[in-house]
Structure formats: C-alpha cells, structure tokens
N, C-alpha and C positions, 0 to 999 in steps of 0.2 A: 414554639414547636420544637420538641426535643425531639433531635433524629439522630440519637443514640437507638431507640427505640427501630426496628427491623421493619416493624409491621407500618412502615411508612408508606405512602404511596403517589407519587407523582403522575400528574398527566400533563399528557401529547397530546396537544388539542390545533396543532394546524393540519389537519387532514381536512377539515368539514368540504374544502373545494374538490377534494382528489375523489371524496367518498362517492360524488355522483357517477364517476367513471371507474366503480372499485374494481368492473370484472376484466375492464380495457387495462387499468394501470395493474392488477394483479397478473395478469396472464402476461402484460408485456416485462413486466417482471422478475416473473417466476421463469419466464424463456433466457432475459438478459443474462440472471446466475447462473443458468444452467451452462450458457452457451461461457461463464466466465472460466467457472468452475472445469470446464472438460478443455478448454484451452489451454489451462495453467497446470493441468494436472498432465496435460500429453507433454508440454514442456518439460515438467519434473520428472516425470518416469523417463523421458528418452534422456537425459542427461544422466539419470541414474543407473541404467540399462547397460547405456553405449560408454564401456569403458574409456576410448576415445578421446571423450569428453570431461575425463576427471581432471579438468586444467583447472585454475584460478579462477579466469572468468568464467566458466561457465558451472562452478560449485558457485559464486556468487550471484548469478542468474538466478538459479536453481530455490538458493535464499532467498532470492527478490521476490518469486513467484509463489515461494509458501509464502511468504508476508502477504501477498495482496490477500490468498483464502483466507489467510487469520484475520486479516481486519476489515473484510467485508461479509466474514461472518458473523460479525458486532454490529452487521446492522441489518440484511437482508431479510435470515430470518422474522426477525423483529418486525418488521416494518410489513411483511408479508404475513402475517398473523394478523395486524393491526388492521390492515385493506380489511380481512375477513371479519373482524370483530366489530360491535358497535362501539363498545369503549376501548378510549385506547392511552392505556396505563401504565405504567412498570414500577416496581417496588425499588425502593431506598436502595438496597443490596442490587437489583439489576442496574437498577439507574447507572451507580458506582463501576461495575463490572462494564459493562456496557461502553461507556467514556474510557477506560481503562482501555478495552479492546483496541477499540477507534483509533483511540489519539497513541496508541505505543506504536500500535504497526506503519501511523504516519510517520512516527520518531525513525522506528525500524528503517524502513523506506530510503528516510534520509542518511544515514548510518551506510546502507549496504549503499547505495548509490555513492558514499566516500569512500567506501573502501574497492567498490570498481573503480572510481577516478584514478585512485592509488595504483592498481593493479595496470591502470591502463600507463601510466605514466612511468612505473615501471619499465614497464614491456616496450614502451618506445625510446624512451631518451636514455637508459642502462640498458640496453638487449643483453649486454654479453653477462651484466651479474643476476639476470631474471631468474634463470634457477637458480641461483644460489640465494638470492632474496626472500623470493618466494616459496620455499618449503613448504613441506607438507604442515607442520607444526606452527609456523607462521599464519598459512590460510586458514588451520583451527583455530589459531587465537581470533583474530581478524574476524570472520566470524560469529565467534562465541559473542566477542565484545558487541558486536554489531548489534548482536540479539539482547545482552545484559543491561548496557548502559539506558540504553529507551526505555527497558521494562523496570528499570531500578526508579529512574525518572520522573516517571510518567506514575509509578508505585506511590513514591514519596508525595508524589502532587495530588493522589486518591486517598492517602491518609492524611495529609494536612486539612483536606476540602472535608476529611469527614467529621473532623471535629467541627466544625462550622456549628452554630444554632441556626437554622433556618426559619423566615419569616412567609414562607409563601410552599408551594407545592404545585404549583403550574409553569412548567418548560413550554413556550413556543418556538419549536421546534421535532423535525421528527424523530431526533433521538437523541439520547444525555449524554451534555458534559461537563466537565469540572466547570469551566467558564460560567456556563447559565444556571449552575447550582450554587458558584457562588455570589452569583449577582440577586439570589434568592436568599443570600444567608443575609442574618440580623447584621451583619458583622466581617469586618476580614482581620481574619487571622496575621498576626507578623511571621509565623511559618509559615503558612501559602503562598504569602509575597515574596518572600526569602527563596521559597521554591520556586516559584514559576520567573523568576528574574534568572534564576541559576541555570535553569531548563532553555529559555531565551540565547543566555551567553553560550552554554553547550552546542547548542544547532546551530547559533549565527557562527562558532568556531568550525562547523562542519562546512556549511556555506562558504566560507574563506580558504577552508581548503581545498575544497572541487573547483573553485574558479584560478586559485593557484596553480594546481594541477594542470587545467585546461591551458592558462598563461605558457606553462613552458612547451605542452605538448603543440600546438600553435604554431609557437615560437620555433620549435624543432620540423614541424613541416612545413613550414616557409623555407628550410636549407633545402637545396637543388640534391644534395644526397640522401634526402632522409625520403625511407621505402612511406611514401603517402598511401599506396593503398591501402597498407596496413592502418593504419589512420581511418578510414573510409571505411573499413569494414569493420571496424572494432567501437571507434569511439563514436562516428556518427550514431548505431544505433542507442549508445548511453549518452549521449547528451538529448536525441531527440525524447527516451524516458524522464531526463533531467528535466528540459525544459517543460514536459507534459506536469511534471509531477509539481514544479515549484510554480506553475501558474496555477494549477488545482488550489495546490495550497492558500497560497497567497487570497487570491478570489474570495475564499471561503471565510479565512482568518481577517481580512479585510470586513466583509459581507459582514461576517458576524458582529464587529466589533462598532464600526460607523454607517452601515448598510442603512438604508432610508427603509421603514415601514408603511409608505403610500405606495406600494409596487401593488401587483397581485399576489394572491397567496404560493398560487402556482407558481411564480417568478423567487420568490422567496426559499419554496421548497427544494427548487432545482440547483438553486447557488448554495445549498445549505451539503448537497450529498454529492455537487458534480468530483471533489477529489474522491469517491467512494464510486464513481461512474467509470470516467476516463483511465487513469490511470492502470489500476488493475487487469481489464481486458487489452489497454492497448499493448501494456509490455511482452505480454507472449506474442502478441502480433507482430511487433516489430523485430523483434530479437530471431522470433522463426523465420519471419521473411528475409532478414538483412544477413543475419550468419550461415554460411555457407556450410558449416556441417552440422549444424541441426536441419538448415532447410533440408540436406541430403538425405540425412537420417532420416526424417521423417516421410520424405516421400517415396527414400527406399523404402520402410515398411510397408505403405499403402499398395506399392507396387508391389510386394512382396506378396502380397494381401490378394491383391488382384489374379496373381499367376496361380498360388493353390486354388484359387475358388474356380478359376477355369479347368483347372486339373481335375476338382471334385467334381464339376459337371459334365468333365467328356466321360469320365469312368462312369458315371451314374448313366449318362445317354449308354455305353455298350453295355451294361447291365441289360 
C-alpha cells in the first residue's frame, strides 16, 4: 500500500460500544470542551489584560493554557463529528496532522512545565539575582524554545513515519498516531528509530531537570529561614499540574504500548484520551484557585460585573 499517495484513508473503528450512547456521550462532550475552552481562555485573557501579571510565571501559565486549546483541538473536534457520523474515517494527511497536534502539545506541556521548574527555582533559592536572570529577553527565549524544540521533534518523527510503506489501514484507536501508523507499516524505517530514541532522551533530560529543580527547591525549604509560603503558593500549584500531567502521560504511553485487549472497549477508550481529559481543564483550575492574583483578578471582575448591572437596573427601575 503506497501512501505516498493523499487519497489514503484510515479507519477509527473502536467507537461501535460509545455509538449506542452517541447523543449521552455527544452532548457530555460537546459540554466538557466548552466548559474547557471558556476556562482556559478567562485564564489567558486575564493574564493578558492585567498588566500586573506580566511576570515570568504567569506569561508561562498563560503558555501552558494556549497549549492545552492546541492539543485538544487535535482531537475533540474530530472525535465529535465522529459520535455524529456512521463512518468514522480520516485521511492519510489528517491522520498525520492529527498525531502531529496531539503528541507536540504533550511535548509542549512538558517543556513549559521545565521552564516553570526553572522559573520557580529561580525565584526561591537566587531571590536577590531573579530580575536580573530572568529578563524580559530571557522569558522570550524560554518560551520560544519551549514551543520550537516539541514542534521540531514531534515534526521530524511525522516525516520519518511518513515515508513508511504501510501494510494495513485500520487504527484501533480513537484518533492517530505515529506509534499505531507505524506498527501498520510493512517496515521500520532506521530514521524513525533514530528519531523517536532521540525524542525519548530529549524528554527523559526534561524530566531530570524538574525533579533537579524540585531536589533543591526542597531542600531550601526545609531551612528554618527560607520564606515557605512562598513555596506553597507558587510551586504547590506546579507540581500538583506536574504530577496530573506525568501520570496522564505515563497511563496512556504504558496503556498503549503493553495494555491488555480483554478489558472493555469502553475501558480502552477512556485510558486512550484520559491525558486529553484531566490535565487540560484541571490546570486553569488550579492555578486560578491556588494563586492569589488571578484568583483576585478574576473575582474582582465578576464583582465588578455585578455592581454595574445593579447600577443598570436601579436607573432602568427610575425610568
């Protein structure tokens, strides 16, 4: 099967148990993104609004919360068409595109959640050269890279995967990725391997940095003089994203690789998208509820919100 060739087309064929409940699992859904989507987005604009807020961590917040839209708009859409439709297909080029989304904004993820470590470790064990470390030109690179290295990555691992000759056209699973396209191909390539080994050593070097980071940050608030609340309000809410984010991962990446196929289909499904579930909505939730000046911010505006609308309604009553 040459899929040099566009007009390829694969199918997503473990729906058939969700399809009896398409309008329960559509509608709870179609609610979930919405309610993800207006979450992450009141996060982004008050950070973006409230000059306040133009510090390090919370331009890298900011980055964490567009990442979650980008990579769970690699699937939602998709998968909410799919409930609606009887066949459920995607072509060679979505397939690619699709995985591409998925798996960079995971990379992302991990990336920006290094360069919080970094930011955090900073800011507590050097206070006194924090500005001067962290510059503005600094937090653009930081950053930049954060968003480059994943998508260069994650690039390189969708051109290696597509030279592939493939022997099959059925993903079970409910949406693509390089892995199950290339466990479909005739063949592996010594460039995919080459890549996805190099991809591995990149992220496990990410991972040894954040728990470095965390090692001395620790280590510095176990001293009787080091300000702990600071600690409490900072890095609690980024490790509890950490740990949410690296047991998604793991789960999934496990699941996929040695998972047993006597489960249910249902059971299958849910371990296949839960890093595409939890992490995304929880992060604005905890970040809003745990730091103190966005939570302010934000319930200033509501309250803000509240006082004109009483305003417009006594002036409407003397009308």
């Amino acid at each position: 099967m040459d899929n040099v060739s566009m007009g390829l087309v694969f199918t997503l064929s473990v729906l058939n148990e969700t399809m009896n409940h398409r309008v329960i699992v559509f509608s709870l859904t179609l609610l979930y993104f919405t309610l993800l989507i207006i979450l992450n987005i009141v996060l982004i604009v008050t950070i973006i609004v409230d000059k306040s807020l133009h510090e390090p961590m919370y331009i890298f917040l900011c980055n964490l919360c567009i990442n979650g839209l980008y990579g769970t708009s690699g699937f939602y859409p998709k998968f909410l068409m799919d409930l609606l439709s009887p066949s459920h297909v995607i072509s060679y080029a979505g397939c690619l595109l699709q995985s591409f989304v998925i798996y960079s904004s995971t990379g992302c993820d991990l990336s920006i959640l290094a360069v919080m470590a970094y930011d955090r470790y900073v800011a507590i064990c050097r206070p006194l050269v924090y500005h001067s470390v962290m510059t503005k030109q600094r937090v653009s690179l930081l950053v930049f890279f954060s968003w480059l290295l994943p998508l260069y990555c994650m690039f390189m691992n969708t051109i290696t995967i597509s030279q592939s000759k493939l022997c099959g056209s059925h993903i079970h699973k409910l949406y693509c990725s390089n892995w199950l396209i290339g466990k479909i191909a005739c063949s592996a390539t010594t460039a995919n391997s080459a890549v996805v080994y190099f991809n591995i050593a990149f992220y496990a070097s990410h991972s040894y940095f954040i728990a470095w980071s965390y090692m001395y940050l620790i280590r510095m608030c176990l001293k009787p003089q080091t300000n702990r609340s600071k600690f409490m309000q900072t890095c609690v809410p980024h490790l509890l994203s950490l740990f949410t984010y690296s047991c998604a991962v793991f789960l999934e990446l496990m699941y996929m690789r040695f998972g047993p196929r006597d489960v249910s289909q249902n059971l299958q499904n849910f371990m296949a998208i839960q890093f595409l579930i939890f992490p995304p909505i929880l992060n604005p939730l905890i970040y809003g509820l745990k730091l103190t000046k966005i939570r302010n911010r934000i319930l200033g505006v509501i309250h803000d919100r509240g006082k004109d609308q009483k305003c417009v309604d006594k002036a409407a009553q003397k009308r």
